[in-house]
Residue frames as a rotation matrix with the C-alpha (Angstrom) as fourth column:
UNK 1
0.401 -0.128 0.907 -42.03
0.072 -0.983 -0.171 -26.67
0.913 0.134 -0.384 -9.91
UNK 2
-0.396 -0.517 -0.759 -39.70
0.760 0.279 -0.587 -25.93
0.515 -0.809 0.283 -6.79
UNK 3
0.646 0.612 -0.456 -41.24
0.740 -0.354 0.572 -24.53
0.188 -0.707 -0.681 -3.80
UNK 4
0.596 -0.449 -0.666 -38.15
0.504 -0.437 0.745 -22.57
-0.626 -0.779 -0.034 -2.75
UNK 5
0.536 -0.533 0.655 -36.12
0.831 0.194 -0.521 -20.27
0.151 0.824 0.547 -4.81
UNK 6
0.127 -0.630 -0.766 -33.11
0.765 -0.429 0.480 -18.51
-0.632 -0.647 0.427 -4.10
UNK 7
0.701 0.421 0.575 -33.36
0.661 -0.686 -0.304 -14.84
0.267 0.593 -0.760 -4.97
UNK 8
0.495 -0.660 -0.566 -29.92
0.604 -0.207 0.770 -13.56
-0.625 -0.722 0.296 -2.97
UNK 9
-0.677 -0.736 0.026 -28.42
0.344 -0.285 0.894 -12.79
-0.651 0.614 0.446 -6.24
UNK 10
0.359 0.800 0.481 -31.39
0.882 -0.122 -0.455 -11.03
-0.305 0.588 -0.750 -7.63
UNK 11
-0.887 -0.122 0.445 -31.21
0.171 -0.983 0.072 -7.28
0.429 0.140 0.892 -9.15
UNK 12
-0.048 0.535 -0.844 -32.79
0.624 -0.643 -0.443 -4.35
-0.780 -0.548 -0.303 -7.45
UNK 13
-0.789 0.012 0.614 -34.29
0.382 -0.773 0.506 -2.47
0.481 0.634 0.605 -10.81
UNK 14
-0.359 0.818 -0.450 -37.05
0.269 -0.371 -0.889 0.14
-0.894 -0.440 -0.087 -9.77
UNK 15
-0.344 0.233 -0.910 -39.41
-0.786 -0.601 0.143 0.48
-0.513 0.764 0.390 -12.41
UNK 16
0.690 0.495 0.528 -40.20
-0.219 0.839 -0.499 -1.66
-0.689 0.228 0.687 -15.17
UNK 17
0.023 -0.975 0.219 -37.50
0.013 0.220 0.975 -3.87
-1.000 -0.020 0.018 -16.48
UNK 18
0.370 0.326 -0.870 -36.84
-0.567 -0.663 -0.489 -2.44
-0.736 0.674 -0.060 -20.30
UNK 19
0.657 -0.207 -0.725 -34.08
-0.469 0.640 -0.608 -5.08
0.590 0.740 0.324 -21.54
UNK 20
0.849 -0.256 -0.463 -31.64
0.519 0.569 0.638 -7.60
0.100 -0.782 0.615 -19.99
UNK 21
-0.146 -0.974 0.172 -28.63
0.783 -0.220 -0.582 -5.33
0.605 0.050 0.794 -20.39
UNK 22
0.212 0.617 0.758 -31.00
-0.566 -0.555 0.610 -3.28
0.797 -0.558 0.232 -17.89
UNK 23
0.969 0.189 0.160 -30.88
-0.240 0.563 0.790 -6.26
0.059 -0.804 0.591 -15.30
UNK 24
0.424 -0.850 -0.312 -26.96
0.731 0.524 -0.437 -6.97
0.535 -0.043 0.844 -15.98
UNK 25
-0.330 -0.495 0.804 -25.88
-0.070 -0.836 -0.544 -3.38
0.941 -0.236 0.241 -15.51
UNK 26
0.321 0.427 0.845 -28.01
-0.838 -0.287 0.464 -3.30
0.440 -0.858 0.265 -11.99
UNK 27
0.891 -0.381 -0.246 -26.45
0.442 0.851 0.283 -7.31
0.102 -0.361 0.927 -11.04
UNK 28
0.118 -0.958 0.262 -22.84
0.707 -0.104 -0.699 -5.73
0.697 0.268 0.665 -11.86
UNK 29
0.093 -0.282 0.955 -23.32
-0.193 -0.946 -0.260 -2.68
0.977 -0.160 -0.142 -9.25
UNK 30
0.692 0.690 0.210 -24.15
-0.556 0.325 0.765 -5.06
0.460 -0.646 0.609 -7.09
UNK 31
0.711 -0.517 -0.477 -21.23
0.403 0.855 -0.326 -7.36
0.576 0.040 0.816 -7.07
UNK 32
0.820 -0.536 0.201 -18.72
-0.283 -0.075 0.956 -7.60
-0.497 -0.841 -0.213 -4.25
UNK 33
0.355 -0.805 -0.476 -15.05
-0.475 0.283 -0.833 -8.38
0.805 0.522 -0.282 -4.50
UNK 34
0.901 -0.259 -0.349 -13.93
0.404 0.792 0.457 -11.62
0.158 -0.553 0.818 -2.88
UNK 35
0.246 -0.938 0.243 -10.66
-0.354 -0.320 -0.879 -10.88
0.902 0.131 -0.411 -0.75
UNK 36
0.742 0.069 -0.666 -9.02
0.479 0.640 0.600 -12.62
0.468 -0.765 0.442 2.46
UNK 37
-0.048 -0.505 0.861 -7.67
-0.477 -0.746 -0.465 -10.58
0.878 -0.433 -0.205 5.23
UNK 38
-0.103 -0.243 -0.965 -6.77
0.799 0.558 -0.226 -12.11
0.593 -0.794 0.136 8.74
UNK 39
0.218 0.831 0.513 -8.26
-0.247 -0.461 0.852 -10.67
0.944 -0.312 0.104 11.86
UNK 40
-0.896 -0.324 0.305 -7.89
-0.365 0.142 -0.920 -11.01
0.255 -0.935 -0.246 15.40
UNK 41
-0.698 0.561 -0.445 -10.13
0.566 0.813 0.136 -13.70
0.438 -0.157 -0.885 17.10
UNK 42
-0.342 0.653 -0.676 -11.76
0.587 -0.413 -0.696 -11.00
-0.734 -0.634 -0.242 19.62
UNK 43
-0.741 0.262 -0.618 -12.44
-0.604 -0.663 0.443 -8.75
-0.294 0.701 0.649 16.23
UNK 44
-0.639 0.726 -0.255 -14.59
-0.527 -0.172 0.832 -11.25
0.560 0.666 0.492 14.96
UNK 45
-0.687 0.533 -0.494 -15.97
0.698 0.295 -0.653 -12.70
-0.203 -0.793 -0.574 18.37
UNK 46
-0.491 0.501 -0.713 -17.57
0.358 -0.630 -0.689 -9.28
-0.794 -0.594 0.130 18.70
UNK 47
-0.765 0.175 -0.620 -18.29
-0.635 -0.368 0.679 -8.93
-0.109 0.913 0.392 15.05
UNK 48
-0.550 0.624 -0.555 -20.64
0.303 0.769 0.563 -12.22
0.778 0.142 -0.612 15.28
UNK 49
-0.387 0.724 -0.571 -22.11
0.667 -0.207 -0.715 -11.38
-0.636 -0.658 -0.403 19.11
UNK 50
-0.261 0.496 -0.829 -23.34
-0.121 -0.868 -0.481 -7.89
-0.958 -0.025 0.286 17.26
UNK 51
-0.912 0.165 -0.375 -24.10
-0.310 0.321 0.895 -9.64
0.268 0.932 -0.242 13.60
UNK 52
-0.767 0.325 -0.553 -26.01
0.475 0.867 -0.150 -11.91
0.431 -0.378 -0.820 15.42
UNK 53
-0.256 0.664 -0.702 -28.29
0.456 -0.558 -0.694 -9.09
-0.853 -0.498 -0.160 17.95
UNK 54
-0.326 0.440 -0.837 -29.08
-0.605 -0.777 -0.173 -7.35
-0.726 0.450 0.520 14.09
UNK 55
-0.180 0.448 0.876 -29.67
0.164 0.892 -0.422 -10.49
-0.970 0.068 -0.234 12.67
UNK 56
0.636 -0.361 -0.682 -27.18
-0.749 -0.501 -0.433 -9.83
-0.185 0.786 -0.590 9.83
UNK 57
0.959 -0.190 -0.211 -24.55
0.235 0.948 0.213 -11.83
0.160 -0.254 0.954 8.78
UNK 58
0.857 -0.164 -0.489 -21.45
0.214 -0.749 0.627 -10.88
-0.469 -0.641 -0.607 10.47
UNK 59
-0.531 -0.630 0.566 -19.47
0.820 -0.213 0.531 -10.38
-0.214 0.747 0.630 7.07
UNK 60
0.146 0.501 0.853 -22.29
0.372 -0.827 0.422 -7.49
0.917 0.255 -0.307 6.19
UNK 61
0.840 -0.196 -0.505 -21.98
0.370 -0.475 0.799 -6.25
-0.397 -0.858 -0.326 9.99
UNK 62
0.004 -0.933 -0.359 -18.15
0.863 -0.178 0.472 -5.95
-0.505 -0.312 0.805 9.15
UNK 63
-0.119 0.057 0.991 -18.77
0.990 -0.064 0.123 -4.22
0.071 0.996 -0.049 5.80
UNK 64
0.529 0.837 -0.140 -21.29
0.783 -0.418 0.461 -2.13
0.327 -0.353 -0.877 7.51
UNK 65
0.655 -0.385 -0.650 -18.81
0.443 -0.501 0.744 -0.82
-0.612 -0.775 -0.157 10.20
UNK 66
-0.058 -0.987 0.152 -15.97
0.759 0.055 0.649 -0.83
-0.648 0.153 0.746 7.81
UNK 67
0.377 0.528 0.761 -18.17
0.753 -0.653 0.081 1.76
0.540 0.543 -0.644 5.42
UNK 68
0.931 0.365 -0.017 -18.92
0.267 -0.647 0.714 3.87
0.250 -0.669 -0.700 8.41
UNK 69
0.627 -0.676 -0.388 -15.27
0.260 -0.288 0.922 4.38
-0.734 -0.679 -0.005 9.30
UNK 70
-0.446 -0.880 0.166 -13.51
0.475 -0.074 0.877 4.36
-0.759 0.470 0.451 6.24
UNK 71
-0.510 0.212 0.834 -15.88
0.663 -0.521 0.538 6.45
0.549 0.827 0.125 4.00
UNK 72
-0.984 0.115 -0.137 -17.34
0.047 -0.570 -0.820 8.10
-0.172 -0.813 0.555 6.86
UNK 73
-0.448 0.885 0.124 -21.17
0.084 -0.097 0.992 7.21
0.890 0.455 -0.031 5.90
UNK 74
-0.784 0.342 0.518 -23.30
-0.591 -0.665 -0.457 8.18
0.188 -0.665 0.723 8.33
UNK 75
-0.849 0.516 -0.113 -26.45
0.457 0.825 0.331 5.30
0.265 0.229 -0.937 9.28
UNK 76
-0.106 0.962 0.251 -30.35
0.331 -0.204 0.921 5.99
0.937 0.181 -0.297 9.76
UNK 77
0.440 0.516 -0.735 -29.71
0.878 -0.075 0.473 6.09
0.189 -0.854 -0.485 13.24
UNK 78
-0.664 -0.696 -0.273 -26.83
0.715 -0.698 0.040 8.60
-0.218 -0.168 0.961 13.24
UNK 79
-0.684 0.370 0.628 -29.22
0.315 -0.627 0.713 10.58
0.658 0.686 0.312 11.32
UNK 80
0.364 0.881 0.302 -32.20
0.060 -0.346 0.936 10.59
0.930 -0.322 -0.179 13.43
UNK 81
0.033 -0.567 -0.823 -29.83
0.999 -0.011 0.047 11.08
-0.036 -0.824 0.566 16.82
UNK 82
-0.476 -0.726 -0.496 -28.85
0.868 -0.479 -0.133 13.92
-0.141 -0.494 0.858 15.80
UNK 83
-0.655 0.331 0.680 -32.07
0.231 -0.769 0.596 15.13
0.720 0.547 0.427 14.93
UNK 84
0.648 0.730 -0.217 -33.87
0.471 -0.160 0.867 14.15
0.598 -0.665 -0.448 18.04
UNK 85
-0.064 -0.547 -0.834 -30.51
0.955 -0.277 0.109 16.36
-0.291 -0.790 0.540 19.60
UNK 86
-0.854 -0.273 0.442 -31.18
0.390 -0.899 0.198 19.25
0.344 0.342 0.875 17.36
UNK 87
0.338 0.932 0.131 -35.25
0.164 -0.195 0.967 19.05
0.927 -0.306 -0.219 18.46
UNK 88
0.722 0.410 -0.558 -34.53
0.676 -0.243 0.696 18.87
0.149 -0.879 -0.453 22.21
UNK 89
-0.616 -0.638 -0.461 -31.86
0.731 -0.681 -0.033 21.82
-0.293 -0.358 0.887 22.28
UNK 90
-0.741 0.418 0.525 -34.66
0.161 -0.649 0.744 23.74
0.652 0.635 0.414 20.44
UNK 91
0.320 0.817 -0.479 -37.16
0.383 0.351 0.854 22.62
0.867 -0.457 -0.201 22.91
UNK 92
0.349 -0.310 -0.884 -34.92
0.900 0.375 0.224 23.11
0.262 -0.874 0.410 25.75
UNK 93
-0.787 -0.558 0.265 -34.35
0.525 -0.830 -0.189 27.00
0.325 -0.009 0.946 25.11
């Protein structure tokens, strides 16, 4: 029996799994598209130094950023910034 086993490519089902066309459908939302785009060397210097300090890998760092700017998503921290700016203006009256 192997000690190690690579789950990377698992599905994320919540619940209890019902049939495998349950686990495909949730493997398929999951799936990236493979494409090759050329960068500037300082683009992904600074993409690894800051992959690297979230201890990500610094293709998901890009992703990450590239989300945040081009759909405009918004992260956990954005979120709780501007709530600990809506608490101290509330506080601060």
């Amino acid at each position: 029996m192997k000690h190690n086993y690579d789950f990377s490519k698992g599905a994320i089902i919540k619940g209890s799994v019902k049939s495998r066309s349950q686990v495909e459908s949730a493997l398929k939302e999951q799936q990236k598209t493979l494409t090759s785009i050329r960068l500037d060397a300082d683009i992904i210097a600074v993409a690894k130094k800051s992959a690297n300090k979230e201890g990500i890998g610094y293709l998901t760092w890009l992703n990450k950023k590239l989300r945040q700017v081009v759909l405009n998503e918004k992260t956990l921290f954005d979120h709780l910034k501007k709530r600990i700016e809506k608490l101290e203006k509330a506080s601060l009256k």
